[in-house]
Each structure stands twice: as C-alpha cells, then as structure tokens.
C-alpha positions in Angstrom: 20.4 13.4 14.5 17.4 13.5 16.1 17.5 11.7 19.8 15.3 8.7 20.7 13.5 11.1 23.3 12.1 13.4 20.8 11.2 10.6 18.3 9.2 9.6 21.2 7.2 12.9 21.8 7.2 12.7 17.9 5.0 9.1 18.0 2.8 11.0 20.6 2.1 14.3 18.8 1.1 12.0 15.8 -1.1 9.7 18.4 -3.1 12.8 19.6 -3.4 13.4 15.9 -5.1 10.2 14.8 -7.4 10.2 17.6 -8.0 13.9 17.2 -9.2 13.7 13.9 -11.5 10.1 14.6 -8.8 8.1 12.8 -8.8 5.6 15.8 -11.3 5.3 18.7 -10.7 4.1 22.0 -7.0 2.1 21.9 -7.1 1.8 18.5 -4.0 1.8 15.9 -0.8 2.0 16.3 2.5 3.5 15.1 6.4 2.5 14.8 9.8 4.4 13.7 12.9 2.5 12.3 16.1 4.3 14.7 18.6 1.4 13.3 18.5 -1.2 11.5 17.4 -4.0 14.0 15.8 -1.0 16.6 12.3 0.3 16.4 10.4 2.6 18.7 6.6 1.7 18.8 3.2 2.9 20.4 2.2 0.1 23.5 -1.0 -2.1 23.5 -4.0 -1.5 25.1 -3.6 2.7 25.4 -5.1 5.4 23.8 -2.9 6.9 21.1 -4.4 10.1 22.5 -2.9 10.5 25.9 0.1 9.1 25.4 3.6 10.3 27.2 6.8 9.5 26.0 7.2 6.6 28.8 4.3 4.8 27.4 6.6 4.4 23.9 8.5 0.7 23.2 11.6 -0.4 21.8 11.8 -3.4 20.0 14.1 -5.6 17.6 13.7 -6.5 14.3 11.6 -9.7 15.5 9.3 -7.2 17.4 10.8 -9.1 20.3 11.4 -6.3 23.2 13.9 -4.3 24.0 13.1 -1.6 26.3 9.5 -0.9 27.7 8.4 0.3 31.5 6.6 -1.2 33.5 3.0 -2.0 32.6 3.9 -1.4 29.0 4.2 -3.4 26.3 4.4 -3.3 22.5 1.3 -3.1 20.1 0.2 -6.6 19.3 0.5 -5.8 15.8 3.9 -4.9 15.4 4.2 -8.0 13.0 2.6 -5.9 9.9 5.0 -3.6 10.6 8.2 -5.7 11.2 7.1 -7.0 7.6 6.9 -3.7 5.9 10.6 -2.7 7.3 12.0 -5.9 6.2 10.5 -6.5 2.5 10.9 -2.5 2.2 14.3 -0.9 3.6 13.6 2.5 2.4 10.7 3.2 4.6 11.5 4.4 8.1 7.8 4.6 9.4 4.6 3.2 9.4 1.1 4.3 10.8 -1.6 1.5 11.5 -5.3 3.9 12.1 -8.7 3.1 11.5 -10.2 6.3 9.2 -13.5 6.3 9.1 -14.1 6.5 5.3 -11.1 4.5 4.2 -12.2 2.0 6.4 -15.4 1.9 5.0 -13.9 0.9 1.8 -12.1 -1.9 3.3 -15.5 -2.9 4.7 -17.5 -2.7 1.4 -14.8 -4.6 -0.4 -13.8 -1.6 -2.7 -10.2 -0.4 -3.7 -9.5 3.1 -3.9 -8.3 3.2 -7.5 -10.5 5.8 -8.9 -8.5 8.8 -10.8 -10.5 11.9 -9.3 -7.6 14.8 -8.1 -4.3 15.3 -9.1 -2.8 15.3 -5.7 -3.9 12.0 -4.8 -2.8 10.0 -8.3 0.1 12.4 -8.4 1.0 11.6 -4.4 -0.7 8.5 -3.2 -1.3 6.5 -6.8 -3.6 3.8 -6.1 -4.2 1.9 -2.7 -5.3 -2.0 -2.9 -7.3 -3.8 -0.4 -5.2 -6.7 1.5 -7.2 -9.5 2.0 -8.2 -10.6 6.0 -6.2 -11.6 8.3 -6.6 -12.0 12.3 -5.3 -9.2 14.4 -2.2 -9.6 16.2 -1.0 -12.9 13.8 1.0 -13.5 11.5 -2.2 -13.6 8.5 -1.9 -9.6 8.1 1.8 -9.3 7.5 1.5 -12.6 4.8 -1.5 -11.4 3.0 0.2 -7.7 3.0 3.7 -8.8 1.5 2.7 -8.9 -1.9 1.6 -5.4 -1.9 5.4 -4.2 -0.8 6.8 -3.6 -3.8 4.7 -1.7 -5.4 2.4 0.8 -2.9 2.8 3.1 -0.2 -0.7 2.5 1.4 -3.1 -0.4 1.5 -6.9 -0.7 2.7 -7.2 -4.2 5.5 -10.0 -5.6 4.5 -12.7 -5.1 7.8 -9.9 -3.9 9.4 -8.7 -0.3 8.4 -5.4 1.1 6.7 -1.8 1.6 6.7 0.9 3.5 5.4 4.2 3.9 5.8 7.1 6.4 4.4 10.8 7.3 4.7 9.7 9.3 8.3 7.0 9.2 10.4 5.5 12.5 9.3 5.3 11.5 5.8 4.0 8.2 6.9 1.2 10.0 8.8 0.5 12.0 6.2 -0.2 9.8 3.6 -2.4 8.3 5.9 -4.5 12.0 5.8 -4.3 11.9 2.0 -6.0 8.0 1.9 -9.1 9.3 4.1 -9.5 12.8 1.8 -9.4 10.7 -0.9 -11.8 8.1 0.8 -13.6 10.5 1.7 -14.0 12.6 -1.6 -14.6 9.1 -3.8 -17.5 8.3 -1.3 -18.9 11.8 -1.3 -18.6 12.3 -5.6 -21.0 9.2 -5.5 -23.8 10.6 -3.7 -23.7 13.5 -6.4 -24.3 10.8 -9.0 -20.5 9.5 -9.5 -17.3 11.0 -10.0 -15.6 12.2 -13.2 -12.3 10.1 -13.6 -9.2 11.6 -15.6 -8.6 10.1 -18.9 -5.3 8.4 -19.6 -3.5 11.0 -21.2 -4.0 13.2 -18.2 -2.9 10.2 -15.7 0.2 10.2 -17.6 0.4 13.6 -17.6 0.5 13.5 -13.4 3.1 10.5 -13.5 5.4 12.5 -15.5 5.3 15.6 -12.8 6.0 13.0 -10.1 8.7 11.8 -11.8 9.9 15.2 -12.4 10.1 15.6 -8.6 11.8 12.3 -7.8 9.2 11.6 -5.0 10.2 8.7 -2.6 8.5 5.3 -2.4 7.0 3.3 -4.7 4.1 4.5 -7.3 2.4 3.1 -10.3 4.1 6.1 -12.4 7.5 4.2 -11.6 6.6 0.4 -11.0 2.7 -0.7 -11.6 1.7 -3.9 -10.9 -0.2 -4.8 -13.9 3.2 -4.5 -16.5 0.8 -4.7 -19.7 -1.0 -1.0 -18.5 0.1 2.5 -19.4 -1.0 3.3 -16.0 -2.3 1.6 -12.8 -5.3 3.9 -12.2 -9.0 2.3 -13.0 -6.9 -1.4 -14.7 -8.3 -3.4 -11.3 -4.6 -4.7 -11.1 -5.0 -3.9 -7.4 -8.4 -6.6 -7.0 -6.9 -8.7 -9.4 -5.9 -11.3 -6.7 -7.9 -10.2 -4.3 -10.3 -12.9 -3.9 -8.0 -16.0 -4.5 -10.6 -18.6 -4.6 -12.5 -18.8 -8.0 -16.7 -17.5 -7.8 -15.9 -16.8 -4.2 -16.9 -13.3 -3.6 -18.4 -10.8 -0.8 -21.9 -8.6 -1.5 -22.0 -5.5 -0.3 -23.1 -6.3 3.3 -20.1 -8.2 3.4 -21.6 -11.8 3.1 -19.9 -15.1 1.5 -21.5 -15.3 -2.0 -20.8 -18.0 -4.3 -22.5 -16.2 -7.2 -19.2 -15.7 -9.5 -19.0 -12.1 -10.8 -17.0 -12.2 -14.8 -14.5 -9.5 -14.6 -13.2 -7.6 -11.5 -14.9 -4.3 -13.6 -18.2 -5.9 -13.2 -17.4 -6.5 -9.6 -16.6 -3.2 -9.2 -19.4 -1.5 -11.1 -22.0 -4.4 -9.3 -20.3 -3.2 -5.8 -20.8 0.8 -6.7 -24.1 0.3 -8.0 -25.2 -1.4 -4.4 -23.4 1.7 -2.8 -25.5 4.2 -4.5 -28.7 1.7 -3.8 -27.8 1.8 -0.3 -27.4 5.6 0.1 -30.6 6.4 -1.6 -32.6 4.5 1.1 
C-alpha cells in the first residue's frame, strides 16, 4: 500500500502537470485523494499547483473539515464538489478540479461536449454534460453537480472549468487530458467547416468494445441518462435540464435571453452556428 508521503508527491507531480500544460493559471484548481473512507489528502488554497511540496498537501474528513495541515496551509475552498463526488460515488478514489483552456471554453459558450468524433473519446470518456453555475467555494457547485453522479465521469462548470474524477488519481488526471483533446479537437473540426459524427451503429459498435474491457466508472454504454436512447451520444440528454427555468436561455456571449429556443437540438445548432459566425470575423 502506497504511504500518505508518496500520495502526496503523487498530488504535486499531477499539480506541476496541470499548470504545465495551461490547465490552471496562477492558483487555480485543485486536486484530492480518498486514503480511507472518512480521510482525504487535498491540494491547499491560495498556491500554485505548480510549485507545490509535499508539506503544502491537506488532510481532511469526510466533511472537508481538517485534519492535518502546517502552518499557513489550508484546504482548497472547494473541497465541497469533491466531498460530494466521494459521497454520492464510492467507487471513485480521486478527483481533479483544472481550468482547460478549451473545455472551459465550452463551459463558457454554453455547449456540451456530446459530439461522437473519435473512438477513444466515446469509447473512454462517453459524453460530458455541462453543470449549471454555482458560486465558488459554496455549497451551489456540489448541489447543481449531484445529479450528474450517477451517470458521468467528467462534467464541464458552466463559466467555471471541468472536473473529473476516477478510481485513482492518475486516471482521474487523465481523463481530465482526454476532456481538453476532445475540447480541443470538436472546436478545431469546426473551423474546417464541422465535424463528421459517427453513426449509431458505429457508437454501439465502441460501447460494445468498452464493455468487452470492463472499464471502471460509469458510461452511457452501461447506464445513459436518457433510458428511451440506444446511445447517449448527440440525444441532448446531457442539456436536457440544463436550463431549469422555461424560455430562459444564454446567447453565445453568455447574456440572459428570454427568447425561448424549441428543442435543445435547435439550441445547439443556433449556439454552433454563432460559434462558426464568431470565428469567421
């Protein structure tokens, strides 16, 4: 069994990680490992994830409350979001809280990342909702994120960033590499004029070799969220309830709207068709 020591140089090799490949600027993000069931090492707030030591790293209870933390250090003040993942989800034994630069331009612009366009990501990631806003450091993250537990292994935050989480903290991290390549594929197939999307008997195709691999965690080829599908990808299941409030929707600058949009297709084809607008300017 791994000692708490080298979890802790574990949390700051994945720090300089983040910040080395622009996933977090300045003190951004922030990362957490399940040891036990009511311990949890965590990165501190207000530090770099790139020059951290393993001093810097926390210990905290299942309430987030502390446990063991030098002097000057003190957990992340979102540790909530990740106190809710571990208790609605007692497989995972990681999560990773970063700000990618093109995944978090899809949280910005209001658009899921749901779009079929490489077999690792459907066969690895599946699809990744966006959870709607909530403040920083309160309990409106964790409450808005709950209802995506069950059934992903990665979620946009709206104008906020991403995170994933995994059975360990490398797989966590990981994932959290495959949501920016895919970001950053889906936004870069658009400025060539759109990407070509697998058809459903191919999607299948990919659930059934994930299956045949018993991968961990939870996936739409095991458990979708929209039961009346053959598969998640492309249904807009994962924007179903993502605007709550009936005609109340954002434009693509991120403005309150009140003009209603019919389906969430034609919200997402009226949102793509602003994003190609704005990159031809």
């Amino acid at each position: 069994m791994v000692n708490e020591y080298e979890i802790k140089k574990q949390i700051c090799d994945i720090g300089k990680r983040i910040y080395n490949r622009n996933m977090v600027a300045a003190n951004d993000g922030n990362i957490s490992v399940k040891i036990s069931d009511n311990e949890f090492l965590c990165t501190p707030t207000g530090v770099s994830k790139g020059f951290m030591t393993p001093e810097f790293i926390c210990k905290v209870d299942s309430k987030g409350d502390v446990i063991q933390a030098n002097p000057g250090f003190k957990p992340s003040s979102e540790i909530k979001m990740h106190m809710r993942v571990y208790e609605k989800r007692p497989d995972v034994g990681s999560v990773v809280h970063a700000h990618p630069i093109y995944a978090t331009s899809f949280a910005i612009a209001g658009i899921p990342l749901t779009q079929p366009i490489m077999p690792e990501a459907v066969i690895a990631l599946g699809c990744v909702p966006i959870a709607e806003y909530g403040t920083p450091s309160t309990n409106e993250i964790p409450d808005r994120l709950e209802k995506y537990l069950p059934y992903f292994d990665a979620v946009l935050l709206e104008n906020h960033g991403a995170l994933t989480w995994s059975t360990d903290l490398n797989a966590a991290y990981m994932k959290m590499e495959s949501v920016e390549f895919y970001a950053q594929l889906l936004y870069q197939s658009k400025v060539l004029g759109g990407p070509k999307e697998f058809d459903e008997k191919n999607i299948e195709k990919l659930y059934a070799i994930r299956r045949k691999f018993g991968m961990a965690g939870k996936h739409p080829a095991s458990l979708c969220l929209n039961k009346d599908k053959k598969n998640c990808h492309n249904c807009s299941a994962c924007a179903d309830d993502y605007k709550q409030f009936p005609g109340y929707q954002y434009d693509f600058v991120g403005k309150e709207s009140s003009e209603a949009v019919g389906t969430d297709a034609e919200l997402i084809a009226k949102i793509t068709k602003q994003v190609i607008e704005q990159l031809g300017k």
